[in-house]
N, CA, C and O atoms as a printed pandas DataFrame, in Angstrom:
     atom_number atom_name residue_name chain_id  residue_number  x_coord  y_coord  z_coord
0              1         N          UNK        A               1   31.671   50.009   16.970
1              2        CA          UNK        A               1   31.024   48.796   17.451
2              3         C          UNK        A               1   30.283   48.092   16.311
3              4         O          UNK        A               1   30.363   46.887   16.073
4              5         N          UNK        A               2   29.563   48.973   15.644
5              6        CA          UNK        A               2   28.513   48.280   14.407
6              7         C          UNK        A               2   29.569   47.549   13.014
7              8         O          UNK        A               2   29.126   46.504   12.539
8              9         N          UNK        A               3   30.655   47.998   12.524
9             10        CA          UNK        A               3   31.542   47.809   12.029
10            11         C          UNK        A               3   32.244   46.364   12.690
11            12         O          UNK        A               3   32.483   45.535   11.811
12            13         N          UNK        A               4   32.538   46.017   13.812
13            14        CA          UNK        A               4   33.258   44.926   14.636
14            15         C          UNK        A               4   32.010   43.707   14.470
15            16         O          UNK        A               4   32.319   42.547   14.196
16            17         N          UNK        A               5   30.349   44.197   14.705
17            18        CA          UNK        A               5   29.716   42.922   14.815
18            19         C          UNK        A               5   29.655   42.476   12.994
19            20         O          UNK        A               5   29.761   41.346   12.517
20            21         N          UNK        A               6   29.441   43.849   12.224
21            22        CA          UNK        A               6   29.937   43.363   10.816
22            23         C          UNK        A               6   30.506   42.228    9.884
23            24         O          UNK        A               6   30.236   41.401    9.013
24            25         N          UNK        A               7   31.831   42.966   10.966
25            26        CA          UNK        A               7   33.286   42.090   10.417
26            27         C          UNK        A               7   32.724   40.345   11.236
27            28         O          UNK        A               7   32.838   39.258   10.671
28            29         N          UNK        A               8   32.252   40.529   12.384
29            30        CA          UNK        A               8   32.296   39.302   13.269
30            31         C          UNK        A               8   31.417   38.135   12.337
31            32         O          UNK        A               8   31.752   36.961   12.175
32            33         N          UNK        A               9   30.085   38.878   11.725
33            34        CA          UNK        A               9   29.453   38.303   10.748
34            35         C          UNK        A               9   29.968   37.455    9.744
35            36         O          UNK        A               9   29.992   36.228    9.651
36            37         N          UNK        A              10   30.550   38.750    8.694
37            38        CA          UNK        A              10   31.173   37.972    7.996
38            39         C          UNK        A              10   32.266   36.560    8.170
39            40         O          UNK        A              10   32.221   35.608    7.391
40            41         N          UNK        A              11   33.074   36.638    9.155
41            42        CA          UNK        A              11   34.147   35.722    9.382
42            43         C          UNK        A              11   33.260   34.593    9.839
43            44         O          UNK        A              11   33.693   33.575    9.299
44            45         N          UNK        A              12   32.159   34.295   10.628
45            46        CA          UNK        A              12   31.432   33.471   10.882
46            47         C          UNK        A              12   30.783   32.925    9.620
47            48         O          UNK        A              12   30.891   31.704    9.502
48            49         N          UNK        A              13   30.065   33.628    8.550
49            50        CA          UNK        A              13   29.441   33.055    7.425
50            51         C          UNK        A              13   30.739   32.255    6.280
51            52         O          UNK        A              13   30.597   31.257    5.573
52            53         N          UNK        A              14   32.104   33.240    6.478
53            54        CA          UNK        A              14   32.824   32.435    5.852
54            55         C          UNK        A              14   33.620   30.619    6.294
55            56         O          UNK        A              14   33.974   29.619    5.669
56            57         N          UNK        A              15   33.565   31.097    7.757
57            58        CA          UNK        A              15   33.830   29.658    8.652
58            59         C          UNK        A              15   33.064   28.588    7.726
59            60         O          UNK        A              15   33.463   27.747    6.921
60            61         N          UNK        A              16   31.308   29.131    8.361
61            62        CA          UNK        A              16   30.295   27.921    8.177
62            63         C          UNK        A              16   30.317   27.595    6.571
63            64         O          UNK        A              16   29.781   26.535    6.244
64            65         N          UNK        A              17   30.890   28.412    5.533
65            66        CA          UNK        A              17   30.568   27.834    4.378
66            67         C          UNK        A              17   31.893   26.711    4.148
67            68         O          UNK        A              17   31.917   25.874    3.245
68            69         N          UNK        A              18   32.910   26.893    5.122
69            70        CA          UNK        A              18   33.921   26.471    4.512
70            71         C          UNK        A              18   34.116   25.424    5.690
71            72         O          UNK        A              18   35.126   24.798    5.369
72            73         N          UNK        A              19   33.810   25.103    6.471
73            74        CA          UNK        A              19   33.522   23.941    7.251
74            75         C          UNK        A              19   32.131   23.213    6.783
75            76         O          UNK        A              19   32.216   22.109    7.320
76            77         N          UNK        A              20   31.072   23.249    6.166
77            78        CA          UNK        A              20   29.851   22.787    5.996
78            79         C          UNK        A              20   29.163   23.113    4.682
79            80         O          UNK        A              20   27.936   23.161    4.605
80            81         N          UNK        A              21   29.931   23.327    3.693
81            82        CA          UNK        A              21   28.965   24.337    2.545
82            83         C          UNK        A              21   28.004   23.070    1.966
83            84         O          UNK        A              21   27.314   23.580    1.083
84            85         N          UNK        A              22   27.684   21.721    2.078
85            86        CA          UNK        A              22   26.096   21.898    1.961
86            87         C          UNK        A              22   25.132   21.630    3.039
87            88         O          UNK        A              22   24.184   20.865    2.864
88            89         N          UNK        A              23   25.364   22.278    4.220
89            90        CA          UNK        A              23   24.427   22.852    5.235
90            91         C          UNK        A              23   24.694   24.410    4.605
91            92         O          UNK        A              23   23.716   25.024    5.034
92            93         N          UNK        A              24   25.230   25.044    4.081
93            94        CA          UNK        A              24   25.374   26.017    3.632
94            95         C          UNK        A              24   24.198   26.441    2.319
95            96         O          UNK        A              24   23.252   27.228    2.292
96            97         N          UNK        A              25   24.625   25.758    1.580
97            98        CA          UNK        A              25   24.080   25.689    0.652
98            99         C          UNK        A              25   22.327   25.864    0.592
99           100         O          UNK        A              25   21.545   26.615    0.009
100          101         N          UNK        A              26   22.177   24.221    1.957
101          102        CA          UNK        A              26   20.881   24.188    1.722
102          103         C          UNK        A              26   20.042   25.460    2.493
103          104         O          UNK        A              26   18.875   25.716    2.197
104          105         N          UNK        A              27   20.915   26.323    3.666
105          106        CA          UNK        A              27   20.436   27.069    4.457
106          107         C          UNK        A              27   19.857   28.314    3.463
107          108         O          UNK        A              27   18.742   28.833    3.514
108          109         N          UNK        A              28   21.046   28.647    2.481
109          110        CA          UNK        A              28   20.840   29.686    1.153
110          111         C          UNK        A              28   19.407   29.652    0.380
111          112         O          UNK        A              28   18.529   30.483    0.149
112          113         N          UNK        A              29   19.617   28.251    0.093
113          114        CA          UNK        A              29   18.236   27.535   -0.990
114          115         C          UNK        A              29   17.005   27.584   -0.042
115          116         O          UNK        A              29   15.920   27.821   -0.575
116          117         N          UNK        A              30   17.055   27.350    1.548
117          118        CA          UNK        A              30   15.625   27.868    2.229
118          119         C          UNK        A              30   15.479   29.347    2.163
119          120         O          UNK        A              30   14.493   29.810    1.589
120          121         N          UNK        A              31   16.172   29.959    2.580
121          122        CA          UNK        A              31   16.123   31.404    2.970
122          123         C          UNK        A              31   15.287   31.917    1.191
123          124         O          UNK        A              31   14.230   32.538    1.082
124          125         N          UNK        A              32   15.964   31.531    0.301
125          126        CA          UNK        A              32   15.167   31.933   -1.219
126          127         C          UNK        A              32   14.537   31.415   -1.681
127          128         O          UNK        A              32   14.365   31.628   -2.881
128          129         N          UNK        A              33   13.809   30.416   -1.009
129          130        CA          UNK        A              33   12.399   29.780   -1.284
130          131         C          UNK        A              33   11.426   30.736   -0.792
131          132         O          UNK        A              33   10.388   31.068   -1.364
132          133         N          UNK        A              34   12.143   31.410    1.048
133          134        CA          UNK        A              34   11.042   31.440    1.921
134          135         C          UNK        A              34   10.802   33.691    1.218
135          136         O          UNK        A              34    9.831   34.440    1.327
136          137         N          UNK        A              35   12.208   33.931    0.592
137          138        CA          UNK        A              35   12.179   35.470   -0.191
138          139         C          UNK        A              35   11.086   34.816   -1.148
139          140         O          UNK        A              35    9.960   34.982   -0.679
140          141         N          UNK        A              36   11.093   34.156   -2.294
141          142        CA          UNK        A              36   10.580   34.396   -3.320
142          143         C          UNK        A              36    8.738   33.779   -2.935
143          144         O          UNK        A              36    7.781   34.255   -3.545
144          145         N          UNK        A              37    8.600   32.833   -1.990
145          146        CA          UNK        A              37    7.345   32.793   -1.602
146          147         C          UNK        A              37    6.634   33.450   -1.287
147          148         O          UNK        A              37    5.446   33.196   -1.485
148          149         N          UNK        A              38    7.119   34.842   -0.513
149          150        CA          UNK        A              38    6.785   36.038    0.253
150          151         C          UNK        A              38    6.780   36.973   -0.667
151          152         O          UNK        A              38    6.117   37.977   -0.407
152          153         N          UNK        A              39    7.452   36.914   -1.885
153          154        CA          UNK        A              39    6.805   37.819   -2.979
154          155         C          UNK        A              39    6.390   37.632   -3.686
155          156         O          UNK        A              39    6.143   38.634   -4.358
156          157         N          UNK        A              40    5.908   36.330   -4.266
157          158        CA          UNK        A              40    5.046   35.667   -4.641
158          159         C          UNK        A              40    3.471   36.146   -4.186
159          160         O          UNK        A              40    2.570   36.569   -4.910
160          161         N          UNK        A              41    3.482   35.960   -2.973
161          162        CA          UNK        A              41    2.193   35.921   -1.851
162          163         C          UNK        A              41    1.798   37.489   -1.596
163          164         O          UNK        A              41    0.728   37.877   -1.127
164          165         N          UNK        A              42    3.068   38.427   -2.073
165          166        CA          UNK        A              42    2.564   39.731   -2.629
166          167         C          UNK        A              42    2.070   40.180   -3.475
167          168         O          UNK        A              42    1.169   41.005   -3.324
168          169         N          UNK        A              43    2.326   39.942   -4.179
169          170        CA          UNK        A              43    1.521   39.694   -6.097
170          171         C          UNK        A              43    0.648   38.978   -5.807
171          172         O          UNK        A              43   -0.501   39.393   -5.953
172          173         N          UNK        A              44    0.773   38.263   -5.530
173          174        CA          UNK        A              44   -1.092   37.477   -5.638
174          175         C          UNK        A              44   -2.316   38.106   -4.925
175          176         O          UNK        A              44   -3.474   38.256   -5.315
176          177         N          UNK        A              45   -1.688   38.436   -3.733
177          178        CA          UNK        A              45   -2.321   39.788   -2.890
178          179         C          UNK        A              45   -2.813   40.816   -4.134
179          180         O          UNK        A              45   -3.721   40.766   -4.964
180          181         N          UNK        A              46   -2.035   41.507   -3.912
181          182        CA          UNK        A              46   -2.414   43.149   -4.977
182          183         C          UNK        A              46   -2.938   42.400   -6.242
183          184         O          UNK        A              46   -3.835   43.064   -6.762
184          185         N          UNK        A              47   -2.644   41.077   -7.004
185          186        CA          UNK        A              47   -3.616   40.922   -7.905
186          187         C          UNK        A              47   -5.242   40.644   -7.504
187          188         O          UNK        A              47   -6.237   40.966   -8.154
188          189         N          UNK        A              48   -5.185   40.130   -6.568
189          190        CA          UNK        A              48   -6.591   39.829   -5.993
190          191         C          UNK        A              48   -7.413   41.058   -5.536
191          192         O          UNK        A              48   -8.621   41.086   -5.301
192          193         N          UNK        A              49   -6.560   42.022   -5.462
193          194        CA          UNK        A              49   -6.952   42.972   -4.898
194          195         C          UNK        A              49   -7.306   44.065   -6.040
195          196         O          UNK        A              49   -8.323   44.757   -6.087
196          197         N          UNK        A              50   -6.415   44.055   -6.789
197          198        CA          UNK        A              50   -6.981   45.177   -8.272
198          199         C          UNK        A              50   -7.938   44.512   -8.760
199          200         O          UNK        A              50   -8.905   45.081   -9.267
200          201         N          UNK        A              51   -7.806   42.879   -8.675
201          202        CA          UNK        A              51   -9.077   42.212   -9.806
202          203         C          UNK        A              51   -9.976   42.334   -9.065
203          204         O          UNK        A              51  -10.999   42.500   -9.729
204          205         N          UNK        A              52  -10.241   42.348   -7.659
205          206        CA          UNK        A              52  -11.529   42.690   -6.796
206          207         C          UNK        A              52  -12.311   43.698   -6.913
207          208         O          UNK        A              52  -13.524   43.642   -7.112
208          209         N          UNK        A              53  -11.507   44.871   -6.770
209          210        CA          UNK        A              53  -11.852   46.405   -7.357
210          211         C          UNK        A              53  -12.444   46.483   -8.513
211          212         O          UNK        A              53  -13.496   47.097   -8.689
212          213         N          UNK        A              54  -11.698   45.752   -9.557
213          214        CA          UNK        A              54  -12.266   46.590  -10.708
214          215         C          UNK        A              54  -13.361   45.804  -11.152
215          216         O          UNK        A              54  -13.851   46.076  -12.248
216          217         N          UNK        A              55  -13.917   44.679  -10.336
217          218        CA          UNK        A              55  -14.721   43.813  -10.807
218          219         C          UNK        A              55  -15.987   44.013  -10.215
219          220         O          UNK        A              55  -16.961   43.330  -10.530
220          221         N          UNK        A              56  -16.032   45.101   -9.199
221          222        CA          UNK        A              56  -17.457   45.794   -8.709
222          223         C          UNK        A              56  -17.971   46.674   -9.395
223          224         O          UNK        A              56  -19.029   47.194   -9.039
């Protein structure tokens, strides 16, 4: 079953790139704004957080 929704995935992501690739495109370019913001916003975290510490 996990293998079939897999495959079902893929054939759907290849459809939409190849009927629409720049709704494609731009869907890619959000999704790795919204990754690299979120680790961004991790690092800034734990920096705020070691520089907090060691600054008491």
């Amino acid at each position: 079953m996990r293998l079939i929704i897999i495959w079902l995935v893929v054939i759907f992501l290849v459809y939409s790139v190849i009927n629409d690739p720049e709704g494609s495109a731009d869907i890619v370019r959000a999704l790795w704004d919204l990754i690299w913001g979120a680790i961004t916003n991790i690092g800034r975290f734990f920096e705020e957080l070691f520089a907090g510490s060691l600054g008491r």
